[in-house]
C-alpha positions in Angstrom: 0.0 0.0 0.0 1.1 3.5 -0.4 2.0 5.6 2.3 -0.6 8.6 2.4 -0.2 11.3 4.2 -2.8 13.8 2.7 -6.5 13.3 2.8 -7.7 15.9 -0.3 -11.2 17.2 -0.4 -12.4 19.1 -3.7 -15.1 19.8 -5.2 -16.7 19.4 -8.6 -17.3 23.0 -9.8 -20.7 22.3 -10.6 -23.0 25.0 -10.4 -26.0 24.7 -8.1 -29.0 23.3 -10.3 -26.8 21.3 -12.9 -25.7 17.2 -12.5 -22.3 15.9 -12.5 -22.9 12.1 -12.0 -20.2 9.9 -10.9 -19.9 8.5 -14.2 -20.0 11.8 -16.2 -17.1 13.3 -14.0 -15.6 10.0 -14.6 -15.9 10.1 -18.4 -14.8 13.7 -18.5 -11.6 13.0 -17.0 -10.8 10.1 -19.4 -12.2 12.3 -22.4 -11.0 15.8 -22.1 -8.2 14.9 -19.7 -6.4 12.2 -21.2 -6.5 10.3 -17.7 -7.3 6.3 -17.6 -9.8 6.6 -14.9 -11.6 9.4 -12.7 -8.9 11.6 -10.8 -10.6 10.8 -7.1 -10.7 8.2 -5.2 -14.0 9.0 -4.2 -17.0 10.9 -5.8 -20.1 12.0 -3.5 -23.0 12.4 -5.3 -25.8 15.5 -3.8 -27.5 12.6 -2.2 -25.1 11.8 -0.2 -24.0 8.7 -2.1 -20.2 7.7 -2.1 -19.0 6.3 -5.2 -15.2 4.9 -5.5 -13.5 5.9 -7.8 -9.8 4.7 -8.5 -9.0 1.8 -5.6 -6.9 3.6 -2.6 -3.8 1.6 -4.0 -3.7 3.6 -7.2 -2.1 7.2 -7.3 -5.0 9.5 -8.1 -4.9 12.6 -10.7 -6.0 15.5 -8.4 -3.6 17.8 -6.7 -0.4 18.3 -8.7 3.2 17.6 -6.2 0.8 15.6 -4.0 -0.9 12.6 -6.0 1.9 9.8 -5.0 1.2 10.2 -1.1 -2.9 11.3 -1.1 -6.0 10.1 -1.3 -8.8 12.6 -3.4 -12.4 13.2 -2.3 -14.7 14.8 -4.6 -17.9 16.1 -3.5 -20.3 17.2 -6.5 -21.5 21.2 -6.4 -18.9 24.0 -5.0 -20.4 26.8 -7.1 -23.6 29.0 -6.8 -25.9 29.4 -9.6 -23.7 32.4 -10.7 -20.9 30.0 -11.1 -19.3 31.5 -7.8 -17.5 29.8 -5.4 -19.8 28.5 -2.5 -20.3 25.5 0.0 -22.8 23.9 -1.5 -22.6 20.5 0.4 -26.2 18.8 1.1 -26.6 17.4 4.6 -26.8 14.3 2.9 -23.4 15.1 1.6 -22.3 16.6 5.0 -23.1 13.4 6.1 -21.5 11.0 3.5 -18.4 13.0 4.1 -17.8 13.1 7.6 -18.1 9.6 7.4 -16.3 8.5 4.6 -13.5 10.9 6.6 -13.7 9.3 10.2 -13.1 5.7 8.3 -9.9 7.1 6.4 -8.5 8.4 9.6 -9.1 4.8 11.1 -7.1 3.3 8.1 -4.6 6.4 7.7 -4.3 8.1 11.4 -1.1 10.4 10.4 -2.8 11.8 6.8 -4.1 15.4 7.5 -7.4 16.3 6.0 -7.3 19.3 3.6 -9.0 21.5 0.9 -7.3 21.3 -2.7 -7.1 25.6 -2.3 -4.5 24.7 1.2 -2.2 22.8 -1.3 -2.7 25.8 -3.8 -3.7 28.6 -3.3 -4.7 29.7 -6.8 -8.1 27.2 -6.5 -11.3 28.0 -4.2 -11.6 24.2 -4.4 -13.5 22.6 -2.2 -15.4 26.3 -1.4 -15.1 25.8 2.6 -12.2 25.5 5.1 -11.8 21.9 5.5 -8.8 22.3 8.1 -11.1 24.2 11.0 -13.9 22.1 9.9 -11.9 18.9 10.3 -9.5 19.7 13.4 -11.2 17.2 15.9 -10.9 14.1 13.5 
C-alpha cells in the first residue's frame, strides 16, 4: 500500500441546479483529460452517495506535487448558480463526508485532512475551510 499522508477534499465546480454524475465526472476526466480513470478516489454524489473511484492503491490525478502520497475526495456542487465559489454541500453530503472521513483516519491516522485551495492557493476548491472544519478528526 502506499503511504498517504494527505487526505484531499475538492469539489466538482458544478454550479448549483446542474448534474455531475459519478460517471459523467468520470468520463470527463478520461475524455477531455487524457486520464485512464476518474482523478478521485471518491465521488459523492448530492445525495449523499459515495462512489469509489480509482481503488486507494492507485495514485489518483488531483492535486499536482501531491498525487503519489494522497488520497482525493470529490464532493459534487462547489459553485452558486452564478458559477461563484460557494459550500454547497447537502446534509446528505455533509453526512457521507464526515463519514467517509472518520473511516480514512481509522485506516490512515497520520494523513491530515485538507482542501485542494490549502495545497494551492490559486483554487477556491472545495469552497469551505476543510482544516477548521476537520480539526477534531
Amino acid at each position: 500500500m502506499r503511504t498517504i499522508t494527505l487526505i484531499i477534499i475538492h469539489c466538482s465546480a458544478t454550479p448549483e441546479g446542474k448534474s455531475l454524475s459519478a460517471e459523467a465526472c468520470r468520463q470527463d476526466h478520461i475524455l477531455h483529460r487524457g486520464f485512464r480513470d476518474i482523478g478521485y478516489h471518491f465521488y459523492i454524489t448530492r445525495d449523499g452517495e459515495i462512489h469509489r473511484g480509482r481503488a486507494l492503491e492507485k495514485v489518483g490525478a488531483h492535486c499536482c506535487n501531491h498525487n503519489s502520497h494522497s488520497i482525493g475526495i470529490c464532493y459534487e456542487g462547489g459553485l452558486d448558480a452564478d458559477g461563484k465559489p460557494k459550500d454547497t454541500r447537502t446534509l446528505n453530503q455533509q453526512g457521507s463526508l464526515l463519514a467517509l472521513l472518520r473511516e480514512l483516519q481509522r485506516q490512515f491516522p497520520k494523513a491530515l485532512i485538507v482542501g485542494h485551495r490549502d495545497l494551492n492557493p490559486m483554487k477556491e476548491c472545495p469552497c469551505f475551510n476543510c482544516i477548521a472544519e476537520y480539526r477534531e478528526l
